[in-house]
C-alpha positions as CSV (number, residue, x, y, z in Angstrom):
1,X,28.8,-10.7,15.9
2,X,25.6,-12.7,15.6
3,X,25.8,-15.9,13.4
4,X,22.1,-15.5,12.6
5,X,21.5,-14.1,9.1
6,X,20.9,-10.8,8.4
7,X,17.4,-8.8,7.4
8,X,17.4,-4.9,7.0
9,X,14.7,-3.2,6.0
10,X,13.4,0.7,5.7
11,X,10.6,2.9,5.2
12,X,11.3,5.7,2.7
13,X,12.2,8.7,3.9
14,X,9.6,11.2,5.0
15,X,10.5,14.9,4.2
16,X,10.7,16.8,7.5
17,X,8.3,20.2,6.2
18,X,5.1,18.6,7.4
19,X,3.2,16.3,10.4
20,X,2.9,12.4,9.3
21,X,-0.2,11.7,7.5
22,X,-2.1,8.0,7.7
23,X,0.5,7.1,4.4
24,X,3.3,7.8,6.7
25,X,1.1,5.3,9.5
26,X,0.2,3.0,6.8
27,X,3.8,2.4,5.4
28,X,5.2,2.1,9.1
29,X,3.0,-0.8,10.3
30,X,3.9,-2.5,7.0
31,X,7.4,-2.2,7.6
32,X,7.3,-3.1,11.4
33,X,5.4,-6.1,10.3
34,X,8.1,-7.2,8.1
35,X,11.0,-6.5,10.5
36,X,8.8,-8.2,13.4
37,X,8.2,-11.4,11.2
38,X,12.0,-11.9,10.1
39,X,13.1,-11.3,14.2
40,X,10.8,-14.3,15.0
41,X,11.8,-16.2,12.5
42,X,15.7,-16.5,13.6
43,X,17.1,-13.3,12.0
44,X,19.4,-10.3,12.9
45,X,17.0,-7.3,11.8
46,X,17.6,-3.8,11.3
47,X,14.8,-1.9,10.6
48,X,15.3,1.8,9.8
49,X,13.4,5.1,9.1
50,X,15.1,8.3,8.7
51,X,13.7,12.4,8.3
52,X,14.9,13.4,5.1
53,X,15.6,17.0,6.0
54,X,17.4,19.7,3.7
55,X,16.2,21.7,0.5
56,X,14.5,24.8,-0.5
57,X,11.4,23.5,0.4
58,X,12.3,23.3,4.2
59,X,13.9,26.7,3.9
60,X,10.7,28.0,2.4
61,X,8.6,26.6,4.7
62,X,10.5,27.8,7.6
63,X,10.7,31.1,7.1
64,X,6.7,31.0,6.6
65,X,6.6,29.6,10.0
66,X,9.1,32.0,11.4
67,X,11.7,28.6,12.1
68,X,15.0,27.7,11.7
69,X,15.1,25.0,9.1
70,X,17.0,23.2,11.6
71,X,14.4,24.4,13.6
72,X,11.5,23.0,12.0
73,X,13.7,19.6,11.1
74,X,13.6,18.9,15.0
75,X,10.0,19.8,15.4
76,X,9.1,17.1,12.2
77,X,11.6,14.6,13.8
78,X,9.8,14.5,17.1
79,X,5.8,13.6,15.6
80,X,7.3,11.1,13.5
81,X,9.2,9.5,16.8
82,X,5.9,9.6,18.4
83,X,3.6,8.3,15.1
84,X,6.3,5.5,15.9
85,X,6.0,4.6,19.4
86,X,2.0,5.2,19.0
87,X,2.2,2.4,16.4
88,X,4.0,0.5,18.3
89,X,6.4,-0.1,15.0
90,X,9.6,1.4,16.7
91,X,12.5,1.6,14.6
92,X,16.3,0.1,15.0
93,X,17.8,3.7,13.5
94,X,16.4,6.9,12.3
95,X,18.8,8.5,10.4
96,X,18.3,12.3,9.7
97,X,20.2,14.3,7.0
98,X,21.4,17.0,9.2
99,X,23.2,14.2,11.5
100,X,27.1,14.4,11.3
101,X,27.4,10.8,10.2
102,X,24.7,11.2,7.1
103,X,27.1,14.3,5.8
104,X,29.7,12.4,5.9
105,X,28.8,9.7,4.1
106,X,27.2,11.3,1.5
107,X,30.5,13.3,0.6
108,X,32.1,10.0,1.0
109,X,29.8,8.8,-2.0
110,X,30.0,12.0,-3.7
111,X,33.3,11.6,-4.2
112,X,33.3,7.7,-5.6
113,X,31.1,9.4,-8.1
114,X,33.4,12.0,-8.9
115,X,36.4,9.4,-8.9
116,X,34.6,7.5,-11.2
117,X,34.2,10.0,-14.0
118,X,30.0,10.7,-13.3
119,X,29.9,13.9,-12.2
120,X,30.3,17.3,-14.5
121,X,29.5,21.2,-14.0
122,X,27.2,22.5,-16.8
123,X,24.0,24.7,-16.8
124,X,20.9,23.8,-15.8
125,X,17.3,25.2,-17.6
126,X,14.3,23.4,-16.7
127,X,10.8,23.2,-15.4
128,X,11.4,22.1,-10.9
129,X,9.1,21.4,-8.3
130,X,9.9,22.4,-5.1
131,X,7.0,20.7,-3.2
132,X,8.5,17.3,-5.2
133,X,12.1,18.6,-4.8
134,X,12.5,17.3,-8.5
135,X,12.8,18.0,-12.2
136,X,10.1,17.8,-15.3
137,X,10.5,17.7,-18.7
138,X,7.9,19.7,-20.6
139,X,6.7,16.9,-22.4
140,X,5.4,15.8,-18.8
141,X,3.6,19.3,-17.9
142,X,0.0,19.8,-18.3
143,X,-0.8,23.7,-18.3
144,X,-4.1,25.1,-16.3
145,X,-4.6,28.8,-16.4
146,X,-1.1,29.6,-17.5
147,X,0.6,28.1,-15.1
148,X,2.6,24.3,-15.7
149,X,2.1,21.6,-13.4
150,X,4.0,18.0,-12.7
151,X,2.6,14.9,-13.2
152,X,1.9,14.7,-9.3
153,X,-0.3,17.7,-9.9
154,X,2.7,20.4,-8.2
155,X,3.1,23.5,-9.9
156,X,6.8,24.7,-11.5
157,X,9.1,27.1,-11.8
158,X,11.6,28.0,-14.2
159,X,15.0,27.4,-12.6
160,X,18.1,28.4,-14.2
161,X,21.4,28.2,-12.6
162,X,25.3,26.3,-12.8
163,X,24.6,22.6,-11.3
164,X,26.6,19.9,-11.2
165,X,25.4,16.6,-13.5
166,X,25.3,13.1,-12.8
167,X,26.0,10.9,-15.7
168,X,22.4,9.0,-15.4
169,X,22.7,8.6,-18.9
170,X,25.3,6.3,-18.7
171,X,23.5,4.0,-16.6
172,X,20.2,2.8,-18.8
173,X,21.7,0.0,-19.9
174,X,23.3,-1.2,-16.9
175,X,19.9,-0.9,-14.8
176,X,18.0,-2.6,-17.9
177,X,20.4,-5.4,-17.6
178,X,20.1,-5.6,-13.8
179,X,16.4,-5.8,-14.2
180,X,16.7,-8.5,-16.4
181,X,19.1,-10.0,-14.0
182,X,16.9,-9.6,-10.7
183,X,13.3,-9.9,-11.5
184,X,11.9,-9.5,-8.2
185,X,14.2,-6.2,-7.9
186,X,10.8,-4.1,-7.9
187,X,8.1,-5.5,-6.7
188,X,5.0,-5.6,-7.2
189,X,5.8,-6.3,-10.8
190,X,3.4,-3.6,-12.5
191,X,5.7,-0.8,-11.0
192,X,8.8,-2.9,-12.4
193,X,7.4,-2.8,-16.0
194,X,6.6,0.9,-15.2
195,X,10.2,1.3,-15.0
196,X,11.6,-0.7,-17.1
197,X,9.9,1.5,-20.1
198,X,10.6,4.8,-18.7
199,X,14.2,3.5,-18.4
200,X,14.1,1.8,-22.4
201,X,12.9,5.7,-23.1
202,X,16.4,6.7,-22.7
203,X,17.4,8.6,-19.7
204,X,18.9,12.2,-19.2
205,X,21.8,13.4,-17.1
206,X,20.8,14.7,-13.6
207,X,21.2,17.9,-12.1
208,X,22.8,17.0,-8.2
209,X,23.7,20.5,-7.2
210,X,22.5,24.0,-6.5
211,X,23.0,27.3,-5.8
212,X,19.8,29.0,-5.2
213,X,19.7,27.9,-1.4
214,X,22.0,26.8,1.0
215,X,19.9,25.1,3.4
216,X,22.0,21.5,2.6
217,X,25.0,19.7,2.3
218,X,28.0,21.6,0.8
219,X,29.4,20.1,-2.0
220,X,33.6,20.5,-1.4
221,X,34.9,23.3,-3.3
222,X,36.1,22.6,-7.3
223,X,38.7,25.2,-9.2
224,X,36.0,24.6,-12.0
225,X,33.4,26.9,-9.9
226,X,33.3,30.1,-7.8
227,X,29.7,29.6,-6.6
228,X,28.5,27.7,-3.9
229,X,26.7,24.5,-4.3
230,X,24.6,22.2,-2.1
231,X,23.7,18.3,-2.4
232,X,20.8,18.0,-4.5
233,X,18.0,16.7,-1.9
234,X,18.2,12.6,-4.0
235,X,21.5,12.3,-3.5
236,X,21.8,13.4,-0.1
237,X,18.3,12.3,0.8
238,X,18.8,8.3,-0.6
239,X,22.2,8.1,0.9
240,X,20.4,8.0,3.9
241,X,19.8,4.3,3.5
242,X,23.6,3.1,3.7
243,X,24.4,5.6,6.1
244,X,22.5,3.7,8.9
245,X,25.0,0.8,8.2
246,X,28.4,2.7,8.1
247,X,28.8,0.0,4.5
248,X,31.1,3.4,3.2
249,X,32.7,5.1,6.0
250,X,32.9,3.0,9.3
251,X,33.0,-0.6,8.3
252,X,31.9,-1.2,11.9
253,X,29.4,-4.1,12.9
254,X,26.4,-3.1,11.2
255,X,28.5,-2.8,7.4
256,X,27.3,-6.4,6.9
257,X,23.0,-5.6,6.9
258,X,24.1,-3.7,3.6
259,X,22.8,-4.3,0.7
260,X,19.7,-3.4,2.5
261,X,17.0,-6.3,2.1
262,X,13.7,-3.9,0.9
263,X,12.9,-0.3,0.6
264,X,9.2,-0.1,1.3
265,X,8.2,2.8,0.0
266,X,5.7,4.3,-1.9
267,X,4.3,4.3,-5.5
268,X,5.0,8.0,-6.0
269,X,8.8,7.9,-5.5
270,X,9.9,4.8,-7.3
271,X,12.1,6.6,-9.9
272,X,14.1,7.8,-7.8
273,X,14.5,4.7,-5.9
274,X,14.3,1.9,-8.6
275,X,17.1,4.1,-11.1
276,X,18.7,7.3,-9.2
277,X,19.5,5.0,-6.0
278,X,21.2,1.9,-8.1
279,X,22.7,4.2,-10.5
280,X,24.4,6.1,-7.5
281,X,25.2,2.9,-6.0
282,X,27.0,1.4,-9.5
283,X,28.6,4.7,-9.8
284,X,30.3,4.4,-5.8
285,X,30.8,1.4,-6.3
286,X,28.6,-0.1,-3.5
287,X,26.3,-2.9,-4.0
288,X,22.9,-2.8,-4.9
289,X,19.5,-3.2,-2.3
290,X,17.9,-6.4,-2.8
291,X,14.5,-4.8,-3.6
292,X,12.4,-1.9,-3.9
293,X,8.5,-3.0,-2.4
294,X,6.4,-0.4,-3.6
295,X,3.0,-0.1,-2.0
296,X,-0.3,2.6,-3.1
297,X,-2.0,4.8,-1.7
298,X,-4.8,5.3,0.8
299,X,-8.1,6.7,0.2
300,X,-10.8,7.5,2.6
301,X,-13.7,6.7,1.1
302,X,-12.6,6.6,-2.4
303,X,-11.3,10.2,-2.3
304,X,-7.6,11.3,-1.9
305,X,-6.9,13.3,1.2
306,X,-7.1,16.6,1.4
307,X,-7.5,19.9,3.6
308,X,-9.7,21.2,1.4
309,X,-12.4,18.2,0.8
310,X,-12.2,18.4,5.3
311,X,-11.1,14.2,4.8
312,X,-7.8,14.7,6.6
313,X,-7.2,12.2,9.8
314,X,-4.0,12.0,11.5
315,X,-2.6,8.8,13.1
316,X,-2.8,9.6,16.5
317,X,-6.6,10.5,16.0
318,X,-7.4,6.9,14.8
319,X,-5.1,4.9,17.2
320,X,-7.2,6.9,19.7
321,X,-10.6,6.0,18.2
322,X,-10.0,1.9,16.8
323,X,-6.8,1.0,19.0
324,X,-3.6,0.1,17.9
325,X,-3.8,-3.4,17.1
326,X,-7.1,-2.7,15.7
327,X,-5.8,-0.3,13.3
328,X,-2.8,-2.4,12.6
329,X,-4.7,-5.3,11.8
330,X,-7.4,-3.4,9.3
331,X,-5.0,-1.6,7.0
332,X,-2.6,-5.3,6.7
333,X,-5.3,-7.5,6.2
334,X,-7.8,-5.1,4.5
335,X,-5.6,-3.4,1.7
336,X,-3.8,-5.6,-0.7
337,X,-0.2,-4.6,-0.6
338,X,0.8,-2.4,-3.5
339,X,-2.4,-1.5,-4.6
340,X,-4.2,1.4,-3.9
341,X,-6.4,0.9,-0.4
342,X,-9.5,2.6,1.2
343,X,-10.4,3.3,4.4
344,X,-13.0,4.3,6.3
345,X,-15.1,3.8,9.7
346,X,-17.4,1.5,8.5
347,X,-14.6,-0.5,7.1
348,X,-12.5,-0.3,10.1
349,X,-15.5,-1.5,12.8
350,X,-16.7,-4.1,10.2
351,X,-13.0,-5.5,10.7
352,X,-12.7,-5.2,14.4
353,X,-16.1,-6.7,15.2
354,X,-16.3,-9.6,12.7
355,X,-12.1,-11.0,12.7
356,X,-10.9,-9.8,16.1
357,X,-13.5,-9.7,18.3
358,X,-16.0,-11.9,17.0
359,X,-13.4,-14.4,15.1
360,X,-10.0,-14.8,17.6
361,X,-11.6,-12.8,20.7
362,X,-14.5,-14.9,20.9
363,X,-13.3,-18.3,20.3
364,X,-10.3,-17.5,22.9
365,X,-12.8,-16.1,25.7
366,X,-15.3,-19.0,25.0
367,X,-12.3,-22.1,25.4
368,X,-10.0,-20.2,28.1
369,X,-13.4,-19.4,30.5
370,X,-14.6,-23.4,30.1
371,X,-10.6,-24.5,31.0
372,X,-11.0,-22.1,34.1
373,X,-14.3,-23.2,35.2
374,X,-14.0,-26.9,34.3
375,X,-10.4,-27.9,34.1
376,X,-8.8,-26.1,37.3
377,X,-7.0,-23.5,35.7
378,X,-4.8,-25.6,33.9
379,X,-4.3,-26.7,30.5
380,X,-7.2,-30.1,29.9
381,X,-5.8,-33.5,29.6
382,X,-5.1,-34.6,26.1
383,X,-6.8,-38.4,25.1
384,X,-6.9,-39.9,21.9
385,X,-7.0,-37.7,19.0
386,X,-9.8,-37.7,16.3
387,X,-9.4,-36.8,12.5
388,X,-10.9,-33.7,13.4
389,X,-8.3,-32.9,16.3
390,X,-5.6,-33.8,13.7
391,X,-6.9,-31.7,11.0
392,X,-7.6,-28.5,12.7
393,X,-4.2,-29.0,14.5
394,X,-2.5,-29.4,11.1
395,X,-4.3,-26.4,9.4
396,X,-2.6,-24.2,12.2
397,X,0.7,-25.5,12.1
398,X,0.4,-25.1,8.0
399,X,-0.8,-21.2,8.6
400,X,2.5,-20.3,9.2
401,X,4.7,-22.0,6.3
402,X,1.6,-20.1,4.1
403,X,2.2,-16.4,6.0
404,X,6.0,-17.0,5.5
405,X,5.4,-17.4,2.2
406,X,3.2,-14.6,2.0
407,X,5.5,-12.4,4.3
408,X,8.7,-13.3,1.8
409,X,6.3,-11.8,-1.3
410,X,5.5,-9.0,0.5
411,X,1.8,-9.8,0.9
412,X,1.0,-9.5,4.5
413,X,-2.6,-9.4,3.4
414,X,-2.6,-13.3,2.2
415,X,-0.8,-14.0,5.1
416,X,-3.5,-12.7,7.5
417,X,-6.0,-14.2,5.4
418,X,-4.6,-17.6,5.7
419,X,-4.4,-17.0,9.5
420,X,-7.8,-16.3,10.0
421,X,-9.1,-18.7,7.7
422,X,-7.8,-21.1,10.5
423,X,-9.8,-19.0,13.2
424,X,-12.5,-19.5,11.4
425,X,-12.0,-23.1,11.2
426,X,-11.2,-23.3,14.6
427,X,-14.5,-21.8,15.5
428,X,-16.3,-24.3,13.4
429,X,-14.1,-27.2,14.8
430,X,-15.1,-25.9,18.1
431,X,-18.7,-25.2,17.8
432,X,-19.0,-28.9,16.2
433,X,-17.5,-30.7,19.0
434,X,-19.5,-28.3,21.7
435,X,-17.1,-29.4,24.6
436,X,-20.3,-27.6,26.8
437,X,-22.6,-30.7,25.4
438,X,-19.9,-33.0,26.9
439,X,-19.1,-31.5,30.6
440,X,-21.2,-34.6,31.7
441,X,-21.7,-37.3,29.3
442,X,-18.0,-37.6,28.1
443,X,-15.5,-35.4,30.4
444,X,-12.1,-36.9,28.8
445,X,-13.7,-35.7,25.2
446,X,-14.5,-32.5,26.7
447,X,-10.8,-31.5,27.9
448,X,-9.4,-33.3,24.3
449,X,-11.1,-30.6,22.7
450,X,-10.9,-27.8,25.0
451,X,-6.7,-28.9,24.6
452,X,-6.8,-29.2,21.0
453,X,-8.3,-25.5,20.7
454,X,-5.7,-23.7,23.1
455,X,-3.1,-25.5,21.4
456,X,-4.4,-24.3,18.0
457,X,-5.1,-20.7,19.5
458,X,-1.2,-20.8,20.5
459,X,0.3,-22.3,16.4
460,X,-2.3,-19.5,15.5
461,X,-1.1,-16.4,17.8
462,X,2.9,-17.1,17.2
463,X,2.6,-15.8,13.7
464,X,0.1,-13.7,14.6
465,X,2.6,-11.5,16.7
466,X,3.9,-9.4,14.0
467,X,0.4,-8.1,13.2
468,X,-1.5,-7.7,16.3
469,X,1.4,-7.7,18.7
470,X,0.1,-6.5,21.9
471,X,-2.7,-8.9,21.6
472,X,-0.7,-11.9,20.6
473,X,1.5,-11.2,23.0
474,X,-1.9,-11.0,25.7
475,X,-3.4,-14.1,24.2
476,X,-0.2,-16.4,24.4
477,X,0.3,-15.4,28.2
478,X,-3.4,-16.5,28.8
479,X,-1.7,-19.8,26.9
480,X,0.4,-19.6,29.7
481,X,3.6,-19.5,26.8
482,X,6.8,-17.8,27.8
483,X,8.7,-14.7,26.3
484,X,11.3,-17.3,25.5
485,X,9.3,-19.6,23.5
486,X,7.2,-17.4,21.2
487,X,9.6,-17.5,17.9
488,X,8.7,-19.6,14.8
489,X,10.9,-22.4,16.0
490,X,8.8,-22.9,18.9
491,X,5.4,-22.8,17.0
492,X,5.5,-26.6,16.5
493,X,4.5,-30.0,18.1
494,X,7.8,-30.3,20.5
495,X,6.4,-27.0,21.9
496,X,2.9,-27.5,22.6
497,X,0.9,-26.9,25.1
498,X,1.6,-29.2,28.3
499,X,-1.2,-30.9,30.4
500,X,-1.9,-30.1,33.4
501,X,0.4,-26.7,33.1
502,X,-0.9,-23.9,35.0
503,X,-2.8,-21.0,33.0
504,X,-3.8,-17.4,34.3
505,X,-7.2,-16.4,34.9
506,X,-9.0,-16.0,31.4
507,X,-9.3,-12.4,30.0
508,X,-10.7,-10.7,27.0
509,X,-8.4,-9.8,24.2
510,X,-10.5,-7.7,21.6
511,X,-13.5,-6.3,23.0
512,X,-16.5,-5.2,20.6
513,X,-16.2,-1.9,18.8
514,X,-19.6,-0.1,20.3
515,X,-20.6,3.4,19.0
516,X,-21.0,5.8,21.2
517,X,-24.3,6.4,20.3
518,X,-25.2,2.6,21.3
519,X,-23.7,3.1,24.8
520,X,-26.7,2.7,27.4
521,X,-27.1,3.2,31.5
């Protein structure tokens, strides 16, 4: 068992009826930025995603499609592995709800919360959404020629049918106090106070069962009940967190990553993470996730994404269009985490052109080319330092303590804006000492500074790896730094660049994004 300390994290759960969307992208990267920081900073991370894949929904859309619900579960699965690997944001576990080990551990917490008194058979009337796989009270319905429509703009049905309750009711003044208790339990903290009145409302019991569809987990039979009942899709759906750790039926190695560090998830499904999920939890027994990160929404162009406004774009189609890093880099550093972001190409080039290629491309192509030509190859002989050598060196080392800062407060956009607020020093530094001016009046000043800037390029692309990994990972072997010294404990002074080390031939790291239009013979 590792000594280091332990880090999990997850996405939410995307439900397996449709192809990932840029959301599903957006929320990925996030997470695999995350997981990626805490690795190089000395921890035992595990980051998982998971297909959330039973309810009437599925079975719906299924039979439209002339599938198997099981059938269209696998076909889901396998675009989301492959959004993953495209993103390069690959996942530790992905737990699906139709996996043997998921069932189990669901009934396992079903029955803690029948053991503890939660759970009760009744009737259930009331407004559902299938699309939202969830339940509306009518003061929440808006009406548009005649028909009732959630708050997320999904139309309802009547549903009426026997259901087993959860005691949710029970819980309001438990989660109040655990708020009150854990500040920084949902974060950011507009979606905290969100909850925290909803929850001061009052809450009503929850219907957990059905019996229209079968397409989901049986519920063990009861002599209270004749029909047959399934897992409503939260409980079985949220359980999917805990099952990835075994914390309630295997106790096996991975039983001490739970509680779960952060859900990342998104702003439309925090009720049912912020108060069904801990009140589950209370109810079994089990202890509580650290926090719930919520981020927003993307827009292109201002405008939610539709199929009928034509604004759809998949993941693949822009990873194919911007690059990976690219894209990686733009929706971190351009949309503030939690809020609601925008995208679009303009956006996207502006980023590539100005901050990677222009910013960190440039200045590394520019320093790395005048150590190849003038310095043999090999990393320039360090003299005396100026202020100006000290202070840039400083800034870089300091980038990092301000992006693990950033990184612990979920706010990977402040982190990359500290970052390349150093690049852009760097550039400045570099530009006002022009080493170029000095290749023949003062050679030892010339290789100080050429030094200085690889050895700031190297504290800058360590932290740099969790956003833009294949890149950091190209610039720091043009630093000539190994695969065994590219963690945060190696990012300081005792690890700097040596003279006279050997470094590769120089080559570009983020080439200019060029229209096609502007392509010439």
């Amino acid at each position: 068992m590792s000594e280091r300390p332990t880090y999990m994290i997850s996405t939410a759960i995307p439900y397996a009826n449709g192809a990932p969307h840029i959301g599903h992208a957006y929320e990925r990267i996030a997470t695999d930025a995350f997981a990626r920081f805490k690795r190089l900073d000395g921890f035992d991370v595990l980051f998982v995603t998971g297909m959330d894949e039973h309810g009437q929904k599925m079975q719906r859309t299924a039979e439209k499609e002339g599938l198997t619900p099981q059938g269209l579960a696998d076909r889901t699965a396998a675009q989301f592995a492959r959004m993953g690997e495209a993103l390069n944001a690959r996942a530790d576990d992905i737990v699906r709800t139709t996996q043997a080990r998921h069932k189990e551990t669901v009934l396992d917490i079903w029955r803690r919360m029948e053991a503890n008194g939660d759970l009760y058979l009744s009737k259930y009337s009331g407004w559902y959404s299938v699309r939202d796989e969830a339940y509306y009270d009518e003061g929440e319905l808006t009406e548009r020629d005649g028909r009732k429509f959630a708050p997320t703009g999904t139309p309802v049905e009547w549903v009426e049918e026997e259901s087993w309750f959860f005691r949710l009711s029970a819980y309001a003044e438990k989660l109040l106090a655990h708020y009150e208790a854990h500040p920084d339990f949902i974060t950011p903290e507009h979606y905290r106070n969100e909850i925290v009145a909803f929850v001061k409302r009052g809450l009503s019991d929850l219907s957990v069962s059905r019996t229209t569809f079968d397409w989901g987990i049986p519920i063990p039979p009861s002599p209270e009940t004749t029909a047959s009942h399934v897992m409503y899709v939260w409980v079985d759906a949220l359980t999917n967190y805990i099952t990835a750790t075994g914390w309630l039926t295997v106790q096996g190695d991975r039983a001490r990553f739970w509680p779960a560090d952060a859900h990342v998830i998104g702003k439309d499904i925090t009720r049912f993470h912020a108060i069904y999920w801990p009140a589950f939890l209370m109810s079994a027994g089990a202890p509580l996730p650290k926090q719930i990160v919520v981020h927003g929404f993307l827009f292109s162009r201002g405008e939610k994404m539709s199929k009928s406004l034509g604004n759809v774009v998949g993941p693949h189609e822009l990873i194919e269009r911007y690059g990976v890093d690219q894209l990686r880099y733009f929706f971190l550093r351009e949309i503030p985490f939690g809020q609601d972001g925008n995208y679009s190409h303009e956006a996207i080039v502006n980023r590539i052109n100005a901050d990677l290629a222009n910013d960190l491309g440039n200045l590394a192509q520019r320093s790395l080319s005048m150590i190849a030509k003038n310095c043999a190859g090999a990393v320039p002989a360090k003299g005396d330092l100026t202020d100006a050598d000290r202070d840039i060196l400083a800034q870089a080392s300091a980038a990092l303590e301000k992006a693990r800062a950033a990184m612990d407060d979920y706010a990977p956009h402040h982190a990359l804006a500290e970052i390349f607020r150093v690049v852009a020093e760097a550039n400045r530094y570099f530009a006002g000492e022009e080493p170029w001016a000095k290749k023949k009046t003062d050679p030892a000043r010339m290789a100080t500074v050429l030094h200085v800037t690889a050895e700031t390029l190297r504290r800058l692309a360590i932290p740099l790896q969790p956003f833009i990994p294949e890149a950091a990972a190209k610039l720091l072997d043009l630093l000539g730094v190994g695969p065994d010294a590219r963690d945060f404990v190696h990012a300081g002074d005792a690890d700097a660049l040596q003279d006279g080390a050997p470094l590769p031939p120089p080559a570009p790291i983020f080439p200019r994004f060029v229209e096609a239009e502007e392509v010439t013979d």
